[in-house]
N, C-alpha and C positions, 0 to 999 in steps of 0.2 A: 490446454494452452502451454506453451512454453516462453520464455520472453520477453562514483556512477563513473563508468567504460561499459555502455550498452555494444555487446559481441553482436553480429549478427547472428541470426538463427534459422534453423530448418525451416519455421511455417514460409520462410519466403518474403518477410516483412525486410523494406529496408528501414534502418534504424542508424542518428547520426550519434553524437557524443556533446549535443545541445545540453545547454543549461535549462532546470526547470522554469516554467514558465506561468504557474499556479497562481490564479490571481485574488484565492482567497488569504484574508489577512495575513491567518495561523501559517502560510507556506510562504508568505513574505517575511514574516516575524522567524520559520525555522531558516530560511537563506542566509538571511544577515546574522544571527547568531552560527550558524556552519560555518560562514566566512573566514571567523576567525581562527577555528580549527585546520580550515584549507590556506590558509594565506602563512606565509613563513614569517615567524616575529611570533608577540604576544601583543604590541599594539600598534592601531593600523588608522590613519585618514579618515573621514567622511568620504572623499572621493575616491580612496583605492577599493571601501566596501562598494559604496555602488557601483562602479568599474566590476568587480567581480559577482557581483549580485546580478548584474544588466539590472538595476531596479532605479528607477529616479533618485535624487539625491535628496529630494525631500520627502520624499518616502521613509528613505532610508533614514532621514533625520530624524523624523516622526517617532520612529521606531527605535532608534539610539535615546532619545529623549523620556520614551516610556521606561526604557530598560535600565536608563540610569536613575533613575527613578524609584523604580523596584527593585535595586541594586542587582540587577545580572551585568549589569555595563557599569566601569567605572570612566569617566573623563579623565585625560591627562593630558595636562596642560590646553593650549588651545586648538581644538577640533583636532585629537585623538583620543583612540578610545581602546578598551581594554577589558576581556571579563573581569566581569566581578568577584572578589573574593570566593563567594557561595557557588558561581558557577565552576569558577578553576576546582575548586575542590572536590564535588560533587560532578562535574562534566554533566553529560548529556541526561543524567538522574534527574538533576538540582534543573535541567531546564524543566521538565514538566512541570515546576508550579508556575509555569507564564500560564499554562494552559487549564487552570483549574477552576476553569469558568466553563471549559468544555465538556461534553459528553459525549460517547461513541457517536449517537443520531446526527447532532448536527457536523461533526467530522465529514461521514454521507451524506449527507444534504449537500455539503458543501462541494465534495468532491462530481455530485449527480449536477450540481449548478454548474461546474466547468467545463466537464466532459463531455454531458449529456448520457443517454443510454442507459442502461440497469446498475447499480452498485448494490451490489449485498454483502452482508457480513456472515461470512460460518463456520460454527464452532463444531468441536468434535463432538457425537453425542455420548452421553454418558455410561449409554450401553451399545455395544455390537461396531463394529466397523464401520459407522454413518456419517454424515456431518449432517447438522439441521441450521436453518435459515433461523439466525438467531436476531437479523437489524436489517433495514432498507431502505433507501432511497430511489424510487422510481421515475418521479419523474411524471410526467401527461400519461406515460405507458399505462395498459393495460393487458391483465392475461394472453388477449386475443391477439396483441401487437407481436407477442412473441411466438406462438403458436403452441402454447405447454396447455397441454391437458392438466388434471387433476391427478390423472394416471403418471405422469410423466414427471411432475412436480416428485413424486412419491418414488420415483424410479432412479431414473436419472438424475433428477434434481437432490439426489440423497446421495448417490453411490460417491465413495470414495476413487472407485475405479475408474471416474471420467470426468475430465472437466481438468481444467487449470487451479480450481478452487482446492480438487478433490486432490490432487498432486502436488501442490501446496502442500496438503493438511497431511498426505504421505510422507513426506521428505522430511518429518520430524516427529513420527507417530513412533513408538516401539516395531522392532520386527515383529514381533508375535501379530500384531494389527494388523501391521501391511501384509501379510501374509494371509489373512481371513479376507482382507479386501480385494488382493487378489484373487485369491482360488474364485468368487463370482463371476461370472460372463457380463460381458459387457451386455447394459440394457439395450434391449431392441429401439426406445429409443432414442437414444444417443446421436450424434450429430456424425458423418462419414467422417472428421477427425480424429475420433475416439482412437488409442494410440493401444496396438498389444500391449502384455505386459512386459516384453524386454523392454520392447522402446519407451514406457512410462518409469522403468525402472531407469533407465540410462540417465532419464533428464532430473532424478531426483540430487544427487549430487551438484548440479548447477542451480537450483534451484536454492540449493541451500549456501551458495557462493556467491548468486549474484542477488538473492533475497525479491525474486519473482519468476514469474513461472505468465509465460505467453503462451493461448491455444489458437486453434482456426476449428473452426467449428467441432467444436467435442465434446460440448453437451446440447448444442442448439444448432441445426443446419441453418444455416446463415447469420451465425452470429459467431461473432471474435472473442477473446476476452482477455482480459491481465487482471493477475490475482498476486497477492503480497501478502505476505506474515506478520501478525500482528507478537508479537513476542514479548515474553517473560523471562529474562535470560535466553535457555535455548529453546526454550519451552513455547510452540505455539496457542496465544488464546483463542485462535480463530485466524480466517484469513479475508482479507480484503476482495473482493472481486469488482471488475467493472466487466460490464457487458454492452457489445457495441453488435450492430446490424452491420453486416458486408456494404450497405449503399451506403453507412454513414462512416466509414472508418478510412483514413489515408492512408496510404503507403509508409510513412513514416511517422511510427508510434511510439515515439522518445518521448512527448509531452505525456503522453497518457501513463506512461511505466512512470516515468519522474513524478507524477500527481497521483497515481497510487500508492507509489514507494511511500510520499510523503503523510498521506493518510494512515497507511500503515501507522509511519511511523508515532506520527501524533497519540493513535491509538495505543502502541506500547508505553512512550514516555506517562499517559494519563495513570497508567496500569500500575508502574513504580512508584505512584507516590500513597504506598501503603493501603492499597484497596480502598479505597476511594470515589472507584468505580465498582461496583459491584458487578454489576450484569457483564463486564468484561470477564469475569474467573464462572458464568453461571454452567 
């Protein structure tokens, strides 16, 4: 796969420049703390965040109220508001400890509850040019929904060489890597998306500019997907993936890139606050 100013892209998908729309808590709680990064000034209304958030105003208050609370939001004066000392200094570090009630699994969960479809997480393996299925979120699915063998799991479902995941975890591996991952043939079976390796080389520069990577069927015939970098600095821990069936995906997959970016991201900021998560570096 290949695929916020979401560009249009080859698979053919239209995509608008909509605001996310994630209606787990953690992606309302990062909206309204982005807000004030995105908004000009250092403090800003109740009503001009939810105006920029599109998030109800009581939502938003809910969420101003915790945060000034936990000191990441300061009040100033009457109903304005301001980061917090910890956060101006620390930025997007210091937010991870809103989230340190979280773990990788329920990040997935969460994102499998809005999306629907397959989310998995995969990390590089720690020998040979692989990625292995390191976390999941499935959903009612089972094996037989998707049509993956045992064989196939081990194939394709590994290879760095196919897949939006596997080109993800490309676009920030060493050359010496990408290059063993290349020289392989693409698995027999791989989905009619699976992309040569000019064309998998070309898309890795964008991948690493727009921090995802959209497929159309390239490791699964009939199934989509968007995958996002979980990161450490520039260092990926793994990458995000969602996987969608052809009858269940729309034409327009802004939500879905926006609510995996936002998993992603979750998953990096948990990552910074000093290993803490473990099985995120395993």
């Amino acid at each position: 796969m290949s695929g916020t100013n979401h560009p249009a892209i080859s698979s053919g998908f239209n995509m608008t420049s909509e605001r996310p729309k994630g209606s787990s808590h953690a992606e309302r709680v990062i909206r309204v703390m982005q807000a004030f990064a995105e908004l000009p000034g250092d403090t800003h209304s109740l009503k001009v965040i939810s105006e920029h958030t599109e998030l109800d105003p009581a939502v938003v208050h809910r969420i101003l109220a915790a945060q000034v609370a936990a000191k990441w939001v300061e009040r100033v004066g009457r109903g304005k508001y301001r980061l917090g000392s910890h956060a101006a200094r620390a930025g997007m570090q210091a937010m991870a400890g809103m989230y340190d009630g979280l773990d990788q699994h329920e990040i997935l969960v969460d994102l499998q509850a809005d999306c629907g479809g397959l989310v998995l997480f995969y990390s590089l393996a720690s020998v040979g040019a692989r990625r292995v299925c390191t976390d999941y979120a499935i959903g009612n699915y089972c094996p037989d929904d998707f049509g993956m063998t045992a064989y196939d799991i081990f194939t394709a479902g590994c290879s760095l060489r196919t897949g939006a995941s596997g080109r993800t975890l490309l676009a920030y591996v060493p050359e010496s890597l990408r290059e063993i991952a290349l020289a392989e043939p693409i698995p027999e079976t791989a989905g009619p998306g699976a992309l040569s390796n000019d064309d998998l080389l070309a898309t890795l520069d964008g991948i690493r500019v727009r921090g995802y990577a959209v497929g159309r069927q390239e490791c699964l015939p009939g199934w989509d997907s968007v995958a996002a970098p979980a990161l450490w600095g520039d260092t990926a821990l793994g990458v995000v993936l969602l996987l969608k069936p052809l009858s269940d995906i729309p034409n327009d997959i802004t939500d879905y890139i926006d609510q995996v970016l936002g998993a992603a991201q979750l998953i990096s900021l948990a990552a910074t606050q000093g290993g803490r998560n473990p099985q995120l570096v395993a």
